[in-house]
C-alpha positions, 0 to 999 in steps of 0.5 A: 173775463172779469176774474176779480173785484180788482179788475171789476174796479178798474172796469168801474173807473174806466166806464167813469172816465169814458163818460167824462164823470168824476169821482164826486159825480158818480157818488152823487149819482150813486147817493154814495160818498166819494170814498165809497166810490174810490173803494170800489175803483180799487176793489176794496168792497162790493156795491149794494144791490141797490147802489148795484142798480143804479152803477149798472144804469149810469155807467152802462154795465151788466148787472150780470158782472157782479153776479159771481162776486156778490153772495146771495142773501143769507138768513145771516145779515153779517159778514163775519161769523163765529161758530163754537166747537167744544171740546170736553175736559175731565170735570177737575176744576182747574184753573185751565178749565176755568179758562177755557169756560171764559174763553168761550164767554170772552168769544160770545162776547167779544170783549178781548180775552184777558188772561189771569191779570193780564190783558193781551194787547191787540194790534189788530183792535186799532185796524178793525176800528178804522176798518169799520168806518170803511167796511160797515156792513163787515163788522154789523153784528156777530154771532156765536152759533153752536156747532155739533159735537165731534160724533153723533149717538151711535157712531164711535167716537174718534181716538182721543188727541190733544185739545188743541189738535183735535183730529182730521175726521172731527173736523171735516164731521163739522165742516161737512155739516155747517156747509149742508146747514148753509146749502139748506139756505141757498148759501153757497159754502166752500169747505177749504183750508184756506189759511194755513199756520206760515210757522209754528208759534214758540214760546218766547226767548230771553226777557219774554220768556214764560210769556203766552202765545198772544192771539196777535201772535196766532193771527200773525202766522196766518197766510193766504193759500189762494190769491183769487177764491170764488165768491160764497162762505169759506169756514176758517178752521182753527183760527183762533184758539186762545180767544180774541174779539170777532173783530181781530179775527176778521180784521186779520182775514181782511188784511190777507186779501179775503172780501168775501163771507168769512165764517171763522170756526173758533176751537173752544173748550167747556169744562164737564158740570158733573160726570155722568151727565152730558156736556155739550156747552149748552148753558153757554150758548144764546138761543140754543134751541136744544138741537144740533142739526142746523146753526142758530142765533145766538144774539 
C-alpha cells in the first residue's frame, strides 16, 4: 500500500524504468522539464491534474493512486495561508502596541518585520527564493484572512493570559472554526498540533545580550511531531508570533517534511482606537466584508 509521496516516486521511476524511458523523455511526454520529473521520483511535489492525466497514460498507473495525496481544489489557489487573530491591548499608545499594529501590517504585507532600526536577517529568505523556482505553485500568492475573536456575543469571555499565550479554549474556539469554514467548501481540514516548540527560546548570553528572539530563532525551534500526516489542510498554531514574510514560514514547514496545504495561524496584536468602542482589527484587514463567520480574501 502507497503510504507516501516518497514511495509514490519510487513507483514513478520504476514504471519509467520498466518501459525503457528516460528522465527527459518522460518530461517531454509529460511537457514537463527534466527536473520536475526528478522531483516527483523523489517525492519532492505532487504532479497537475493534467500532468496527473498524461503520468497516468504513459506510465500505466491508476489515477486512483494520488487521490489521497492530492487535495481537492479550494476557493484558495494557494498552498500557503496566513490567518490573523487579534488580541486586544489596553488603548495607552505604547510603543509596543504600535509594534504589534506594524506587526500585522508587516504580515499582510509580507514585507520582512523590522524592529525599531534593525532589521532581522532571515535565513530562511534565501531558501524560500530557491524553493520558489522548485515549488511554483507553493509560494503563488498569500492571503491574510481575518479570524474571529477569542468569544462570540453573549458567551463569557475566558479568564484573561498573557499575549503571547493565549488560552487553550480560544484556540481550539478558532481552530474549530476555520475547519467548519473550510469543510463548508469540501476542504478537507485537520485541526492538529503538528508542530510543537523542540525548546524554549532565551534571551541570549553574553555579547548578544538584550537581543530579541528572531523569528529565524522562533522557526528554528519548530520540529515535526508526525513523519506521515494525511493529505487535506493542517492549521499551524502559533507559529509566528514576532512576525516574518509568509515565505519564511512556509520555507520552514517545507524543510520539516510538510508537502501538503499549510494554513499558518499567525498570533497577532491590534492595539484599541478608542475605549469604549469596539476593536476587532477591521481597519487593518483587506476585503473585510463585516462578517466573521466564514474566511475571506484579503488580496
Amino acid at each position: 500500500m502507497i503510504g507516501s509521496q516518497v514511495e509514490l516516486g519510487q513507483l514513478v521511476k520504476l514504471c519509467r524504468e520498466h518501459r525503457g524511458l528516460t528522465q527527459e523523455q518522460l518530461a517531454g511526454a509529460l511537457e514537463l522539464s527534466r527536473t520536475a520529473v526528478a522531483h516527483l521520483e523523489q517525492g519532492l511535489r505532487l504532479p497537475e491534474p493534467g500532468g496527473l492525466r498524461r503520468l497516468c497514460e504513459h506510465l500505466g498507473l491508476p489515477e486512483v493512486l494520488w487521490a489521497g495525496f492530492i487535495p481537492k481544489p479550494s476557493l484558495y489557489p494557494m498552498s500557503v495561508h496566513c490567518h490573523c487573530r487579534t488580541y486586544y491591548t489596553e488603548p495607552a499608545g505604547s510603543a509596543e502596541d504600535e509594534r504589534r499594529v506594524a506587526l500585522v501590517r508587516a504580515i499582510r504585507s509580507g514585507e520582512p518585520w523590522k524592529d525599531g532600526r534593525r532589521v532581522f536577517e532571515d535565513p530562511y529568505g534565501t531558501g524560500a527564493r530557491r524553493l520558489r523556482k522548485t515549488f511554483p505553485r507553493l509560494f503563488l500568492a498569500r492571503t491574510f484572512v481575518p479570524v474571529p475573536p477569542p468569544f462570540e456575543a453573549g458567551d463569557e469571555p475566558s479568564e484573561p493570559s498573557e499575549p503571547s499565550e493565549p488560552s487553550e479554549p480560544s484556540k481550539s474556539w478558532v481552530s474549530q472554526r476555520l475547519a467548519q469554514a473550510y469543510a463548508a467548501e469540501g476542504t478537507g481540514c485537520r485541526v492538529v498540533p503538528l508542530f510543537r516548540r523542540a525548546r524554549p527560546l532565551r534571551r541570549p548570553a553574553g555579547r548578544k545580550a538584550g537581543r530579541r528572539p528572531t523569528v529565524a530563532d522562533h522557526l528554528a525551534t519548530l520540529r515535526l511531531l508526525e513523519e506521515h500526516v494525511p493529505p487535506g489542510v493542517v492549521l499551524v498554531d502559533d507559529v509566528v508570533h514576532l512576525g516574518s514574510a509568509l515565505m519564511a514560514c512556509a520555507t520552514r514547514l517545507t524543510h520539516l517534511g510538510w508537502q501538503g496545504q499549510v494554513d499558518a495561524l499567525v498570533v497577532a496584536h491590534v492595539r484599541e482606537a478608542n475605549v469604549g468602542e469596539p476593536a476587532d482589527g477591521r481597519e487593518l484587514i483587506f476585503g473585510w466584508d463585516g462578517k466573521w463567520d466564514y474566511p475571506v480574501w484579503s488580496g
